[in-house]
C-alpha positions as CSV (number, residue, x, y, z in Angstrom):
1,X,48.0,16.1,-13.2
2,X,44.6,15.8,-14.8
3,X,44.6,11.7,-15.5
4,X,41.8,9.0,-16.7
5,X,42.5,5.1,-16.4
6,X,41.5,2.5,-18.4
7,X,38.4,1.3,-18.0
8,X,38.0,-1.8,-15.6
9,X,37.4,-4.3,-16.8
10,X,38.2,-4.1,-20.4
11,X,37.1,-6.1,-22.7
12,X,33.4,-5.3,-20.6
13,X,29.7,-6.8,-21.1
14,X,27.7,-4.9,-20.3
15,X,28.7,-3.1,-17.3
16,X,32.3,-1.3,-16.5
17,X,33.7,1.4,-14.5
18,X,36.0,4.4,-15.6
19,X,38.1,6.1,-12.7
20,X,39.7,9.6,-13.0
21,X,41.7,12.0,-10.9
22,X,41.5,16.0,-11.3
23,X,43.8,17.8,-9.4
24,X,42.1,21.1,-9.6
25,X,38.1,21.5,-9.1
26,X,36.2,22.7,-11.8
27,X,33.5,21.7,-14.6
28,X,34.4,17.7,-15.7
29,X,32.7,16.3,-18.6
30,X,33.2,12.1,-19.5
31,X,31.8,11.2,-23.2
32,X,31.6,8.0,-24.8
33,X,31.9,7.6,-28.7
34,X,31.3,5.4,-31.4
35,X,34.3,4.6,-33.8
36,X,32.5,7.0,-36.5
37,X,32.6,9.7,-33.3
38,X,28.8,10.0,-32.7
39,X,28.3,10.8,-29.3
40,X,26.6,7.6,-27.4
41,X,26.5,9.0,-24.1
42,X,27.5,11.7,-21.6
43,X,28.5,10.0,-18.5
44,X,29.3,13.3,-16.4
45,X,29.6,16.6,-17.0
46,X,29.5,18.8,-14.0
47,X,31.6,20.3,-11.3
48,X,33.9,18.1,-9.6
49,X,36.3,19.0,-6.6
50,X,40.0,18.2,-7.0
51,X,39.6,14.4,-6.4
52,X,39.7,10.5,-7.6
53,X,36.4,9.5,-9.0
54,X,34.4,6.9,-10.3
55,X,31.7,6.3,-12.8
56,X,30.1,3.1,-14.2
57,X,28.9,2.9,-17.7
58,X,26.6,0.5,-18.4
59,X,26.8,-0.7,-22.2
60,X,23.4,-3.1,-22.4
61,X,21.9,-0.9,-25.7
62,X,25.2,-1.2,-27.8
63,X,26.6,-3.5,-30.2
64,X,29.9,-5.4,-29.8
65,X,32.8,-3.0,-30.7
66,X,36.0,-0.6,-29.5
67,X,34.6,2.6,-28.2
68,X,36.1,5.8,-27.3
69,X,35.6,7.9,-23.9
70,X,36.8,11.2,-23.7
71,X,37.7,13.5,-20.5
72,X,38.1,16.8,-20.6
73,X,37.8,20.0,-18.4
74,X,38.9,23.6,-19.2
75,X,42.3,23.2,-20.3
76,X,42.9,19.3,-21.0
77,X,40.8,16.6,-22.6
78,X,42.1,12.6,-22.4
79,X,40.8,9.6,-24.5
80,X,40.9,6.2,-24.2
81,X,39.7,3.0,-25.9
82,X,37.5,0.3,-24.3
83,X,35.6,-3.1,-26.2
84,X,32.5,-3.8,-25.6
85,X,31.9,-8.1,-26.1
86,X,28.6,-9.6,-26.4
């Protein structure tokens, strides 16, 4: 089962780090949006093995708020919330 966990740690400032797993391989893209959904930032989007992963996201150009990442590959795409606190 395709499945993203909430970002750690959350509230963050600046930096935190959002882990997935993918069961299958194939192409993997992580987005992070503003609460208007204008696209901030592409963390990933590549191919990936079947596999638990990683990636830091470091928010130092943004202003305090709730923002949204998104994961999704061919056939499923997961969201989440995380706060940014300056």
């Amino acid at each position: 089962m395709f499945k993203l966990s909430q970002n750690y740690p959350n509230p963050f400032n600046p930096n935190t780090v959002i882990n997935f797993n993918s069961p299958v391989s194939g192409n993997v893209k992580l987005s992070v949006y503003d609460l208007s959904g204008k696209q901030i930032k592409v963390l990933l989007n590549e191919y990936k093995q079947a596999g638990y992963y990683s990636v830091n996201f470091n928010g130092a150009g943004l202003s305090s708020g709730i923002y949204i990442y998104e994961l999704n590959n061919d056939r499923e795409k997961l969201i989440k919330y995380m706060t940014l606190i300056k």
